[in-house]
C-alpha positions as CSV (number, residue, x, y, z in Angstrom):
1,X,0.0,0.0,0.0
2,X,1.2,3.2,-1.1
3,X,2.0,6.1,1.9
4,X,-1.1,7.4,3.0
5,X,0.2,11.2,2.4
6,X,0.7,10.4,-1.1
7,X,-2.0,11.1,-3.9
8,X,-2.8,9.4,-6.8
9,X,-1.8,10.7,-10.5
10,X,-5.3,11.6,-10.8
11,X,-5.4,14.0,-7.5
12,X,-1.7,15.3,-8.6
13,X,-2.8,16.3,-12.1
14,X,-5.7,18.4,-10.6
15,X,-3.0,19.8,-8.3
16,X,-0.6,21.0,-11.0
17,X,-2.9,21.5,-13.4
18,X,-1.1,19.1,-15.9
19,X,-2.9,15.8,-17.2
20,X,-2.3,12.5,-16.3
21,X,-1.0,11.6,-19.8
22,X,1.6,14.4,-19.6
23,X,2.6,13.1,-15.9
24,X,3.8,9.9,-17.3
25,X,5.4,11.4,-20.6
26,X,7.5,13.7,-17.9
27,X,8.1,10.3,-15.3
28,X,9.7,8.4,-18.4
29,X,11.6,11.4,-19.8
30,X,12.7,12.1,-15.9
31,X,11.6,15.3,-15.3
32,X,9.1,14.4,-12.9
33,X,9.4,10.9,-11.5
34,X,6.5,9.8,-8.9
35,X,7.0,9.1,-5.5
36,X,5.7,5.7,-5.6
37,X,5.1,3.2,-8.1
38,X,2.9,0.5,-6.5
39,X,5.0,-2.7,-8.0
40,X,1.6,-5.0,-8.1
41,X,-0.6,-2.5,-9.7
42,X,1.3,-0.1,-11.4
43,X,-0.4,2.9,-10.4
44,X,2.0,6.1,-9.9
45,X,1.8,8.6,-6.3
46,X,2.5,11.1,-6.0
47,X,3.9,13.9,-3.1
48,X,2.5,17.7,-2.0
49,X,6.3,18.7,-2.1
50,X,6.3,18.0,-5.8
51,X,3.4,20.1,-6.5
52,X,5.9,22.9,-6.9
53,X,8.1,21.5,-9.2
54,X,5.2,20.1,-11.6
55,X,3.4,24.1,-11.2
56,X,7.2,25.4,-12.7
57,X,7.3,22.4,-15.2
58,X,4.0,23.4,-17.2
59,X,4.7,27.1,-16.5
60,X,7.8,26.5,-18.4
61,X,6.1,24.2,-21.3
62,X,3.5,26.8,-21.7
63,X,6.2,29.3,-23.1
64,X,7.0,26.9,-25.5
65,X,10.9,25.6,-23.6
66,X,11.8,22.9,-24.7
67,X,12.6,19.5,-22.5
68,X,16.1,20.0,-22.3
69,X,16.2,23.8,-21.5
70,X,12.9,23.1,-18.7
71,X,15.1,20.4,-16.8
72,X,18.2,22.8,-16.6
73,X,15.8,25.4,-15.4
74,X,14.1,23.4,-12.9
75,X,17.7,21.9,-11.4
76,X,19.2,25.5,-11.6
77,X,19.9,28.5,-8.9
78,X,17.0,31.3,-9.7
79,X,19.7,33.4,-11.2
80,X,20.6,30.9,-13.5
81,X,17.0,30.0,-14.0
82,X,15.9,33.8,-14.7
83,X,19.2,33.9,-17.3
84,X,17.8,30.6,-19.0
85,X,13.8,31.9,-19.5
86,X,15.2,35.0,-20.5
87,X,17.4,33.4,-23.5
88,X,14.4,31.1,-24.1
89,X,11.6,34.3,-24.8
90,X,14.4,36.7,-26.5
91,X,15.4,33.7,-29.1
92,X,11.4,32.8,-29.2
93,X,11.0,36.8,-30.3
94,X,13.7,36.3,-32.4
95,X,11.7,33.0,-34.6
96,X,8.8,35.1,-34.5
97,X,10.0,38.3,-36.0
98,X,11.6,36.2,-38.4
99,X,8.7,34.8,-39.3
100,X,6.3,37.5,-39.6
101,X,9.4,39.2,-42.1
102,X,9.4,36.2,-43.9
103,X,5.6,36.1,-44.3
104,X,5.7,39.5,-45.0
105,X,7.5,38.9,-48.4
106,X,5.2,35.6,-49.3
107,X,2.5,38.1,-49.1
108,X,4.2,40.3,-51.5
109,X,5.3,37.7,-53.9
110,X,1.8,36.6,-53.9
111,X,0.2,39.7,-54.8
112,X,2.8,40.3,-57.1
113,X,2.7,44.5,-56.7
114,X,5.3,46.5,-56.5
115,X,6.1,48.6,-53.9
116,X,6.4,52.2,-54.9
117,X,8.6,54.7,-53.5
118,X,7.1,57.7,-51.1
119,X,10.0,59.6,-49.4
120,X,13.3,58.9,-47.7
121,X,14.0,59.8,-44.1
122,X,17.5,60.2,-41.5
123,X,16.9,56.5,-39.5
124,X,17.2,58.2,-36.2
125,X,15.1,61.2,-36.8
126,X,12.4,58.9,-37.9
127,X,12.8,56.4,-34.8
128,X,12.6,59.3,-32.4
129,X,9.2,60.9,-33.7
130,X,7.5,57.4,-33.6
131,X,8.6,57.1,-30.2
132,X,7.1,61.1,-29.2
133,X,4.1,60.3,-31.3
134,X,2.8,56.7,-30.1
135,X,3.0,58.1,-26.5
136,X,-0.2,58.8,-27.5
137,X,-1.8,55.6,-28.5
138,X,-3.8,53.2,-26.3
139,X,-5.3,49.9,-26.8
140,X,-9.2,49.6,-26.9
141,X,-11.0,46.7,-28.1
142,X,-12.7,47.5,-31.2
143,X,-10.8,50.5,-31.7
144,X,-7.3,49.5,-33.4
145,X,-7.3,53.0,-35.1
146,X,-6.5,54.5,-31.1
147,X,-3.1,52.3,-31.2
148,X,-2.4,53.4,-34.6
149,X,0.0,56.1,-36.7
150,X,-1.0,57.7,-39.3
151,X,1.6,58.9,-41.9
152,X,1.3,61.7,-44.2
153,X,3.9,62.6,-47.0
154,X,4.3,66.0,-49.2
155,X,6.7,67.1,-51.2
156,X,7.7,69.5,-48.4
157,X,7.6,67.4,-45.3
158,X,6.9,64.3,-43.6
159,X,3.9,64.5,-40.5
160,X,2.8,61.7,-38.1
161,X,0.0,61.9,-35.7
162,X,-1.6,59.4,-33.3
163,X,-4.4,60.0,-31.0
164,X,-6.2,57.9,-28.1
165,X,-8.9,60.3,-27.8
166,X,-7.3,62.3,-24.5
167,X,-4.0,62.9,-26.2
168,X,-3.0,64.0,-29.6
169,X,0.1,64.0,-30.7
170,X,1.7,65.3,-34.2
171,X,5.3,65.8,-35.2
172,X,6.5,67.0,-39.2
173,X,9.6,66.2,-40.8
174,X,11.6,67.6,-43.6
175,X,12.1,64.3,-45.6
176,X,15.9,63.4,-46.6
177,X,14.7,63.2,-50.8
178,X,11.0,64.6,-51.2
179,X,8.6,62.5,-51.2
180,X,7.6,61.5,-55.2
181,X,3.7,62.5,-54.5
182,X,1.2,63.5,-52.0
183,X,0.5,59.6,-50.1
184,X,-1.3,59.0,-46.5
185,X,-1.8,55.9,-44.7
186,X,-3.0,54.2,-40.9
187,X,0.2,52.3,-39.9
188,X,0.3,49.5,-37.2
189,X,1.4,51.1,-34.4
190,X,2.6,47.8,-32.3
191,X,4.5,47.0,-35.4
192,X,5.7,49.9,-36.0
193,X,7.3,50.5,-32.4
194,X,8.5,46.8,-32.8
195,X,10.9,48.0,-35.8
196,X,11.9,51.2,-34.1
197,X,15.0,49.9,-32.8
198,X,16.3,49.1,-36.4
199,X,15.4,52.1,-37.7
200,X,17.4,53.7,-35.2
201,X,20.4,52.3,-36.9
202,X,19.9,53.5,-40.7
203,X,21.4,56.4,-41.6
204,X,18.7,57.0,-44.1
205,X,15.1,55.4,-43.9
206,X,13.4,54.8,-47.8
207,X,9.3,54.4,-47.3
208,X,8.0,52.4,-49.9
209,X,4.0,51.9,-49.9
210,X,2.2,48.5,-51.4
211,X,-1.8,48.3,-51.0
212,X,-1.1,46.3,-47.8
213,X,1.6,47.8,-45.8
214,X,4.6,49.8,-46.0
215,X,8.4,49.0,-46.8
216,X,11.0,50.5,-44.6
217,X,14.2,49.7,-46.7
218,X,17.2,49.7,-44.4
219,X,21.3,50.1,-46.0
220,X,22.6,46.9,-44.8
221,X,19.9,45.9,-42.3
222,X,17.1,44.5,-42.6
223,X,14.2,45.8,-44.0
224,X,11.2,46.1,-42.1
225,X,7.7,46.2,-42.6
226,X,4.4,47.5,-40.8
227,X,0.7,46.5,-42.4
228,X,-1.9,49.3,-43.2
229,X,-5.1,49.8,-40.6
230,X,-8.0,50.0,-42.8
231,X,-10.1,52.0,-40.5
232,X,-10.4,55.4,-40.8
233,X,-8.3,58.0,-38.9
234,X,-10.3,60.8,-37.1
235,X,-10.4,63.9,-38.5
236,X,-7.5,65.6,-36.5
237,X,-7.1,68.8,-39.1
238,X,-10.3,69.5,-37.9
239,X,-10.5,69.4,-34.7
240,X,-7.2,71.9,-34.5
241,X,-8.9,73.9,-36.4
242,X,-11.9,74.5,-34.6
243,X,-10.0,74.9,-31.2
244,X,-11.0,78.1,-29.3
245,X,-8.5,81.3,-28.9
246,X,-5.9,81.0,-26.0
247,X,-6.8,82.5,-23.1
248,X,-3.0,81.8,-21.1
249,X,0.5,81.3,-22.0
250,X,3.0,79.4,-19.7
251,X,6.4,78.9,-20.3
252,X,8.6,76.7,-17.9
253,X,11.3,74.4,-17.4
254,X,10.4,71.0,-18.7
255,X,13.0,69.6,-16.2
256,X,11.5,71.2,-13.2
257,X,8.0,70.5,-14.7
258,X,8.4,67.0,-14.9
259,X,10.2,66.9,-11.5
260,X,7.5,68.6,-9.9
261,X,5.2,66.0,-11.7
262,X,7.2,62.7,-10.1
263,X,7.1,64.0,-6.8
264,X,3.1,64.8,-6.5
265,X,1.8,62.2,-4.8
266,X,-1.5,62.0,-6.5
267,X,-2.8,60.7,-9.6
268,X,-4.6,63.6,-10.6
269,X,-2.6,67.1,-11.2
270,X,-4.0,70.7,-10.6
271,X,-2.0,73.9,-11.7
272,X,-2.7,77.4,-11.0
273,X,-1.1,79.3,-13.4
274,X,-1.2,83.3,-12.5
275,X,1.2,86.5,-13.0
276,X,3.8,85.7,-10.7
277,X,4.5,81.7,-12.0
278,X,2.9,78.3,-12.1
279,X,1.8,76.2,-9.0
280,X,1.3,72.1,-8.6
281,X,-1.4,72.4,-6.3
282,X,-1.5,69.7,-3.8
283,X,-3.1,66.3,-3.5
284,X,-4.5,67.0,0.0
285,X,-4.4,70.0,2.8
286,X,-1.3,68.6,4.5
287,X,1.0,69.9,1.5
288,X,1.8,73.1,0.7
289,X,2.0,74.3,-3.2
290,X,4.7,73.5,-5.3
291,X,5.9,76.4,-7.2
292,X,7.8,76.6,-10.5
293,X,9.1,79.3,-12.4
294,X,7.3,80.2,-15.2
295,X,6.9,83.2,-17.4
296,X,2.9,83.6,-17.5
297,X,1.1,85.7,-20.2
298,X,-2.9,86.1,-20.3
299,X,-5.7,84.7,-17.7
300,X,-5.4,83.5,-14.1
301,X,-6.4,79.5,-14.5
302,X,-7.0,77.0,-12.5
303,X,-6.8,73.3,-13.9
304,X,-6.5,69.9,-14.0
305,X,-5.1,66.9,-15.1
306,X,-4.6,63.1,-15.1
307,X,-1.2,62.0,-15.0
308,X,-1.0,59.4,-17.0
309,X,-2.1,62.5,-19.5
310,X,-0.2,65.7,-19.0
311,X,3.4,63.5,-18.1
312,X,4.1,61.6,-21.4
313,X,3.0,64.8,-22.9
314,X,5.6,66.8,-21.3
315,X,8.3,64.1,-21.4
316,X,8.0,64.0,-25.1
317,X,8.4,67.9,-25.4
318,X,11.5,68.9,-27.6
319,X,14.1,70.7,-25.9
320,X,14.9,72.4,-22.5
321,X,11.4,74.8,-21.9
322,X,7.9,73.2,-22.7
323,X,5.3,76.0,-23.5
324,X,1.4,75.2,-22.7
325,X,-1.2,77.3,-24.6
326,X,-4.3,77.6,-22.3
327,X,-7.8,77.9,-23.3
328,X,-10.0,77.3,-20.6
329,X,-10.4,74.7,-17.7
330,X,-12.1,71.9,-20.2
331,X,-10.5,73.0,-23.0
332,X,-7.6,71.0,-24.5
333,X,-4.1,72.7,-23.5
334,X,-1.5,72.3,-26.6
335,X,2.0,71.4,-25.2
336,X,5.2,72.2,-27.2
337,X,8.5,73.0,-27.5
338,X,9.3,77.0,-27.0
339,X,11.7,77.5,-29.4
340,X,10.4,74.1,-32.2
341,X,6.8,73.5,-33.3
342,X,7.8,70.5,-35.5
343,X,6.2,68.6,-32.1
344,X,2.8,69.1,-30.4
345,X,0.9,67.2,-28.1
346,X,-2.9,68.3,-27.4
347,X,-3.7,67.2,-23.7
348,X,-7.3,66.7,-22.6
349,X,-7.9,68.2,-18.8
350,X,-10.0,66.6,-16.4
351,X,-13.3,67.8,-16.5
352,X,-14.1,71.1,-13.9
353,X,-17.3,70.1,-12.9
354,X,-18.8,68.8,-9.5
355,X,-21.3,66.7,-10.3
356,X,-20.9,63.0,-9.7
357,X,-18.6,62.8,-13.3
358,X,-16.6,65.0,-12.0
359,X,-12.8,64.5,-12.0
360,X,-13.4,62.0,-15.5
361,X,-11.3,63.2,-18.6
362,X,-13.4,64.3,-21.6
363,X,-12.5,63.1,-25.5
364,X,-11.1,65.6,-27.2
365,X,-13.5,67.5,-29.5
C-alpha cells in the first residue's frame, strides 16, 4: 500500500494542473518521477512537495521551452533560472520576427505588386518621432485605429500623428529626398514600435507603400515592414482647427516640470497658473504648493489633469522649456516646444465640474 500522504496521479494532475498523460510522458523522460510506483498494480503517487516542481514544469512548457532547457531550469539557482527563460523568450522573439518578415515577403510575392517609393527619411530622426508620437496611443477593443500612426507625406515634409482620444500628438519632418507625391496611410502602431530599434540604426530610412503595408528599406539591415489599418483615422485637421483662442500662456522648465510632476503624490494634477509663475497644487491639505518658475502671459487659470495625461505629454516635449497654450479649464491645452513646433501634443484636462462625473477626462472635441 502506497503512503497514505501520497495522492494518486489523478489528485496530482488536478494539483498541478497538468494531465495525467503528460505526468507519465514527464516520469519516463525524468523530469518528474512519482514518488511511488505501487509494484503489483502499477499505479504512480505522487507527493504535495512536488506540487511545486510540476506548477514550474507546465509554466515552463506553456512558453514553448523545450525538455532540455525546462530540466536545466528546474535543477538550476534562480539566477541561473531567470538567465535561461530570458534566452528562451528573447530567441522565441527572435523565430517570430523572423517569421512575420518572412511572411511578409510571401504576401508580397503573392500579390505580385510592386512597392512604390514615397520619401526617404535620417533613420534616427524617424525612430525618435515614432517614439514622441505613439505616446499617444492606447489599446481599446474594437478600436485599433486609437493604437495606430498615421503617416502623411508631401513634397515638403513628412507628418505623423496618433491619438487615443485624451492625447493628440503630431510631429513633421523635412524628408531626406521629397517624397515623389502626396501619399497618406494608418500604420500599425505595435508594429511599428516593434521595428523602431532598427530604424534607429539607418542612416537614411526609404518608405516604400504597397496596398497592404509599408516598406521600410534599411542600408545593410534589414528591411522592415508594418501592415496598413483600414479603419479610418479621425479627423485631426479638424479638430485643431476649430480649437477656441488661448486665453494663457506658460512657459517653464520641462526639467522642473516633470520633476515637480514625479514627486506629486496623487494621480490627478491641478495647476494654478497666474502672474507671478505656475503652482502644482496639492493632492490634500497637508502639503503646501509647489511652485515653478514660469513666465505667464494672459488669464489667471486653475486646472487639471490626469497624470497618466499631461506627463508623457511633457516628457516628449522637444528641448529644454515646454510652452502650454491655455484655453479654458475643459479646453484642450496644446504642449510644445518653445523655441520648435515640428512637435505638439494636445492634452485633454479633467473635467471642472462637480457633479458625480466630476474628476473624469473628456474626449477631445
Amino acid at each position: 500500500m502506497p503512503n497514505s500522504e501520497l495522492m494518486p496521479i489523478g489528485v496530482f494532475a488536478q494539483r498541478s494542473g497538468l494531465t495525467s498523460s503528460a505526468l507519465r510522458f514527464y516520469a519516463d523522460s525524468g523530469l518528474l518521477r512519482p514518488a511511488e510506483v505501487d509494484p503489483v498494480s502499477g499505479y504512480r503517487y505522487y507527493s504535495a512537495d512536488q506540487v511545486a516542481r510540476a506548477t514550474v514544469l507546465r509554466q515552463l512548457r506553456e512558453i514553448a521551452m523545450p525538455l532540455t532547457a525546462a530540466a536545466a531550469v528546474l535543477d538550476a539557482r534562480p539566477d541561473e533560472a531567470f538567465r535561461l527563460i530570458d534566452e528562451h523568450i528573447a530567441k522565441v522573439a527572435e523565430d517570430a520576427a523572423a517569421a512575420r518578415r518572412a511572411a511578409v515577403v510571401l504576401k508580397s510575392s503573392l500579390v505580385g505588386t510592386p512597392s512604390l517609393p514615397i520619401t526617404t527619411l535620417k533613420g534616427p530622426v524617424l525612430a525618435d518621432a515614432v517614439e514622441q508620437i505613439l505616446t499617444a496611443t492606447a489599446h481599446e477593443p474594437g478600436m485599433p485605429v486609437l493604437g495606430a500612426l498615421r503617416l502623411e507625406a508631401t513634397p515638403e515634409a513628412v507628418t505623423l500623428t496618433a491619438t487615443d482620444r485624451y492625447r493628440l500628438s503630431t510631429r513633421t519632418l523635412v524628408p531626406a529626398e521629397p517624397a515623389t507625391s502626396t501619399w497618406a496611410a494608418t500604420l500599425h502602431g505595435d508594429e511599428l514600435r516593434a521595428a523602431v530599434a532598427e530604424i534607429r540604426r539607418g542612416a537614411l530610412v526609404g518608405v516604400e507603400a504597397t496596398p497592404h503595408g509599408i516598406w521600410l528599406r534599411l542600408t545593410d539591415r534589414d528591411d522592415q515592414h508594418c501592415r496598413l489599418l483600414r479603419e479610418e483615422f479621425p479627423d485631426y485637421r479638424l479638430m485643431l482647427a476649430s480649437l477656441p483662442e488661448v486665453t494663457t500662456r506658460v512657459t517653464v522648465s520641462k526639467d522642473l516640470f516633470l520633476r515637480a510632476l514625479e514627486e506629486h503624490p496623487g494621480e490627478r494634477i491641478a495647476l494654478r497658473m497666474a502672474h507671478h509663475g505656475m503652482n502644482v497644487l496639492p493632492a490634500g491639505d497637508a502639503r503646501p504648493d509647489v511652485p515653478i518658475p514660469a513666465a505667464v502671459t494672459g488669464q489667471d487659470l486653475r486646472i487639471s489633469f490626469q497624470l497618466t495625461t499631461l506627463y508623457p505629454a511633457v516628457s516628449t516635449a522637444i528641448g529644454p522649456e515646454v510652452m502650454l497654450d491655455l484655453r479654458g479649464p475643459g479646453q484642450p491645452v496644446t504642449i510644445r516646444s518653445a523655441d520648435r513646433g515640428d512637435l505638439t501634443t494636445l492634452a485633454m484636462p479633467v473635467k471642472p465640474d462637480h457633479s458625480a462625473r466630476a474628476g473624469r477626462r473628456g474626449p477631445l472635441p
